[in-house]
C-alpha positions in Angstrom: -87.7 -190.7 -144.6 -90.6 -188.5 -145.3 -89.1 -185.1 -146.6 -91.7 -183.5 -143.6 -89.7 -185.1 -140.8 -86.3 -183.6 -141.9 -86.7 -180.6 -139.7 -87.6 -182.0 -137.0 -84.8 -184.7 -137.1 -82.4 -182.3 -137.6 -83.3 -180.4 -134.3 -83.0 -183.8 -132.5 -79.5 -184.4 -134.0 -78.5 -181.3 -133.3 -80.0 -181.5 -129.4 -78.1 -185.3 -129.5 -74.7 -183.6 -130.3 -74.7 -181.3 -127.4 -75.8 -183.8 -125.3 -72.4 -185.6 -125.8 -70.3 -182.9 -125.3 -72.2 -181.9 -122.3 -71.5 -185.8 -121.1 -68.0 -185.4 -122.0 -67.8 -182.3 -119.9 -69.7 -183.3 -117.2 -67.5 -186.4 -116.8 -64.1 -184.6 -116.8 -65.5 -182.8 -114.2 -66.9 -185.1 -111.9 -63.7 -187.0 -112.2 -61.2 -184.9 -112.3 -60.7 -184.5 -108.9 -56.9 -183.8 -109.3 -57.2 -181.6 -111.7 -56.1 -177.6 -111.5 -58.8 -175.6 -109.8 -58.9 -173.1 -113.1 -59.3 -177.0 -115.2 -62.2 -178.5 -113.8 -63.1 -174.5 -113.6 -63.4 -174.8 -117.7 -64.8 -177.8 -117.8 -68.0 -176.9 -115.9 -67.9 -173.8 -118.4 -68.4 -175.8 -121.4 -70.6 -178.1 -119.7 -73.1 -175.2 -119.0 -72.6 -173.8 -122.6 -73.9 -177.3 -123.5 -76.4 -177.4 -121.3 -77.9 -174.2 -122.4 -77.4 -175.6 -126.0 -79.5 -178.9 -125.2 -81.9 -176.9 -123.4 -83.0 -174.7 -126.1 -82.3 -177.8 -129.0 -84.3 -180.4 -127.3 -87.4 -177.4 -126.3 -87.1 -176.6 -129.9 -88.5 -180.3 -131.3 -91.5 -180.4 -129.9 -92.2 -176.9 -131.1 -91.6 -178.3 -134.6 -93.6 -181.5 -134.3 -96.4 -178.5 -133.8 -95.7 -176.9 -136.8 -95.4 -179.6 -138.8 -98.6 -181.9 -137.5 -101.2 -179.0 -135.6 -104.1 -178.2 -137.8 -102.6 -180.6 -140.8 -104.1 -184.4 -139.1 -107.0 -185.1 -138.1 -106.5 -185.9 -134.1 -103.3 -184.4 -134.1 -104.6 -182.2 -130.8 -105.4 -184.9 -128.9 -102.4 -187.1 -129.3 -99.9 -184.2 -129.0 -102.3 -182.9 -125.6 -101.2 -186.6 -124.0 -97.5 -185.7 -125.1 -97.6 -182.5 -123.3 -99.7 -184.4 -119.9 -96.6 -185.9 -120.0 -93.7 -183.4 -119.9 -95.8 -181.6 -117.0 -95.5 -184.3 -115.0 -91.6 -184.8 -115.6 -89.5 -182.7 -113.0 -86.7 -182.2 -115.0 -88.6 -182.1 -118.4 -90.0 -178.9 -116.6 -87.0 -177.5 -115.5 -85.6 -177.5 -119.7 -88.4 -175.6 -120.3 -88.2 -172.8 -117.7 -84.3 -172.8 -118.2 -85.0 -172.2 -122.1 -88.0 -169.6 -121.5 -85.0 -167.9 -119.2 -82.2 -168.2 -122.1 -84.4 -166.9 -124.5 -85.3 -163.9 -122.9 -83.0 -163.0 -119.9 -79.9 -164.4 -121.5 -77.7 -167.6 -120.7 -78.6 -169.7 -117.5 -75.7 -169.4 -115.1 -75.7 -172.6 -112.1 -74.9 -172.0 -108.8 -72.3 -174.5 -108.0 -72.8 -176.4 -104.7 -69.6 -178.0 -103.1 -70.1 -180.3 -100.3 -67.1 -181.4 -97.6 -67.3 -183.4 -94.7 -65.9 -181.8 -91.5 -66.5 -185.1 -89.4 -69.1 -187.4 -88.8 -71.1 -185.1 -87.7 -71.3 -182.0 -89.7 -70.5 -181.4 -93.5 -69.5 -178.1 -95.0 -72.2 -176.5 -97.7 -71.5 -174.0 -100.4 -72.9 -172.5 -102.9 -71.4 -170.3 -105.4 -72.0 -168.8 -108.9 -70.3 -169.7 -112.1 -69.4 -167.0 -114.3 -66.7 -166.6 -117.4 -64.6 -163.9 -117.6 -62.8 -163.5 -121.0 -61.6 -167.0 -121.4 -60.8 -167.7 -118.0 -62.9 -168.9 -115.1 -63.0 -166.8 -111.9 -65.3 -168.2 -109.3 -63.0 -167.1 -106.1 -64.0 -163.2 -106.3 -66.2 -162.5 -103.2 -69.5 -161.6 -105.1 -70.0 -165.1 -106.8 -70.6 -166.7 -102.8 -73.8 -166.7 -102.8 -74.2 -168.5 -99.5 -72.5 -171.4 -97.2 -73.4 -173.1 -94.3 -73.1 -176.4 -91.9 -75.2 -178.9 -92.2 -75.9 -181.4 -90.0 -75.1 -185.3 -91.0 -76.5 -186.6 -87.4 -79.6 -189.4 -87.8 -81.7 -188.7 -85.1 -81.8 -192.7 -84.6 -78.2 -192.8 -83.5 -78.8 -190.5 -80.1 -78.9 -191.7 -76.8 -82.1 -189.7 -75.5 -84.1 -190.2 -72.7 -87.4 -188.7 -72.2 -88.9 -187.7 -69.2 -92.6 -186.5 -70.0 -95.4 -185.6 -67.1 -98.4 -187.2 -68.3 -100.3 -186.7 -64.4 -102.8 -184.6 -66.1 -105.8 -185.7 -68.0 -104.4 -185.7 -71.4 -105.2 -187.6 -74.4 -102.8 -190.4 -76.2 -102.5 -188.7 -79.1 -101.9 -185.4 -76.6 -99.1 -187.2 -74.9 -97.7 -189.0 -78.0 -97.4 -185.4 -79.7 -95.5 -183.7 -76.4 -93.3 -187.0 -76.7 -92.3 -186.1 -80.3 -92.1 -182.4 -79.5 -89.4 -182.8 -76.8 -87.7 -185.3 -78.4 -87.0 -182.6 -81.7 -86.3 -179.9 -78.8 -83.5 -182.3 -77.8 -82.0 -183.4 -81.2 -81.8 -179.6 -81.7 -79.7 -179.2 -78.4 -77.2 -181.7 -79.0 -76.8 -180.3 -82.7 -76.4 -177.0 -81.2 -74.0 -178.7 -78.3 -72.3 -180.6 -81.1 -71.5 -177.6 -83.7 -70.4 -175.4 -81.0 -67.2 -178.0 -79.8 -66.3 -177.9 -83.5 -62.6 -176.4 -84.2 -60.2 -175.0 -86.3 -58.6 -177.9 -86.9 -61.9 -179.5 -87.9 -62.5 -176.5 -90.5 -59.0 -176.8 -91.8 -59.2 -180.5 -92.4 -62.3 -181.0 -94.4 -62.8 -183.6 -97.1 -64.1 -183.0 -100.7 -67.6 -185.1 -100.7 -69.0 -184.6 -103.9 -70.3 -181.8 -106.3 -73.9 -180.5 -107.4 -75.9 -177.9 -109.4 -78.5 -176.3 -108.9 -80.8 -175.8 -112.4 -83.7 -173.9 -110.5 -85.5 -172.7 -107.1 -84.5 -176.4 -105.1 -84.0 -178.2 -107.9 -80.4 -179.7 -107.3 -78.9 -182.8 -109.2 -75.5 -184.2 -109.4 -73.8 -183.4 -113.0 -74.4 -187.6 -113.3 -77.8 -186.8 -112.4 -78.3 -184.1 -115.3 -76.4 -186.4 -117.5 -79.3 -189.1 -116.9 -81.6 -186.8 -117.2 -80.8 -185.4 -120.4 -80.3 -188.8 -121.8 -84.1 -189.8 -121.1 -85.3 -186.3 -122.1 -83.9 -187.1 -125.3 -85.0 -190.9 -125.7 -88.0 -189.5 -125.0 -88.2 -186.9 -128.1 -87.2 -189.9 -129.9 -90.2 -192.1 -129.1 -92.3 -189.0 -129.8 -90.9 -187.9 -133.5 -91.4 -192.0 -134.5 -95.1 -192.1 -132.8 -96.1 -189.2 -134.7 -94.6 -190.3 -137.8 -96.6 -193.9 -137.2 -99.8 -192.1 -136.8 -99.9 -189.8 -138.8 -97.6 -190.0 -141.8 -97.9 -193.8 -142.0 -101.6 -193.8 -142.1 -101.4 -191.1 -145.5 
């Protein structure tokens, strides 16, 4: 392989390793469901050290491939301008590069943690808490790392029996009465939420089953650890398919 390309290998390799670990992290704690709180606790731990790892590792290549190729091939600019098109219109490949900006100058990205339980088949139970280390043990039960909870509501608006009584005697429009259709009908979904949350009871609180885990990596950006798993994997595929393009066009072509 052309001696040029070593460095920028490496810093793939290197983004690939933590990658894995992060998967094998991620995976223990998805699954583990049975594990010791302080367990799964840990695991999450190393699967954000890994995270932050493959955040800054995976930024890092493309920053290479500009130090290597800009100013050194003639239409290097205008490829590596379509590779860049790209990563701006890729969600997640946006979110590695503010949550590496961030570790690079605020220090280490810590998740919120968001735990969902059902209550009943109406309402599930939201929370959202921070993740923080302290010493080598995980603490996530102190007060200050809630950051907020809430109920949500799990009823499709589909499966309510509501009738609809709207006074269309004045001149009004279709589109006018069509609107103050849709407008009452909201008003009433609202009320039988409302009605709904209001019967629910201790019991109901006490009782609630684990649904499933998620984290959020940014201002509404929330994925499932299998999700960020996914997502990593095609970031890095992706850094792949970049390193051998350039190579082809440019090194090839010498």
């Amino acid at each position: 392989m052309d001696k040029r390309l070593d460095s920028i290998t490496d810093k793939w390799n290197e983004a690939n390793y933590h990658y894995f670990r992060l998967k094998k992290y991620g995976i223990l704690f998805d699954e583990g469901h049975e594990e010791e709180y302080i367990t799964k606790k840990k695991y999450l731990m190393n699967f954000r050290y890994e995270l932050n790892s493959f955040v800054n590792s995976s930024r890092s290549v493309t920053f290479i491939i500009q130090k290597v190729f800009k100013n050194k091939f003639e239409g290097f600019d205008e490829w590596y301008q379509e590779i860049q098109e790209t990563l701006k219109s890729n969600k997640f490949a946006k979110i590695v590069l503010n949550l590496r900006n961030k570790n690079q100058k605020e220090g280490n990205f810590y998740p919120q943690l968001v735990t969902y339980s059902k209550i009943n088949n109406d309402f599930s139970f939201k929370r959202i808490e921070s993740v923080i280390s302290v010493g080598k043990q995980i603490d996530i039960r102190i007060p200050d790392n809630i950051v907020s909870y809430e109920i949500i509501t799990d009823i499709d608006f589909n499966d309510l029996d509501i009738t609809l009584e709207y006074d269309n005697s004045n001149d009004t429009s279709l589109d006018e009465i069509r609107k103050g259709m849709i407008d009452l009908a909201i008003r009433e979904y609202h009320k039988e939420v409302i009605l709904r949350k209001q019967n629910l009871t201790e019991d109901d609180m006490k009782n609630m089953k684990f649904k499933k885990y998620t984290l959020v990596l940014g201002e509404g950006s929330e994925y499932s650890i299998s999700q960020v798993i996914e997502e990593c994997e095609e970031n890095l595929n992706f850094l792949k398919k970049t390193i051998f393009e350039a190579k082809s066009k440019f090194l090839n072509t010498e």
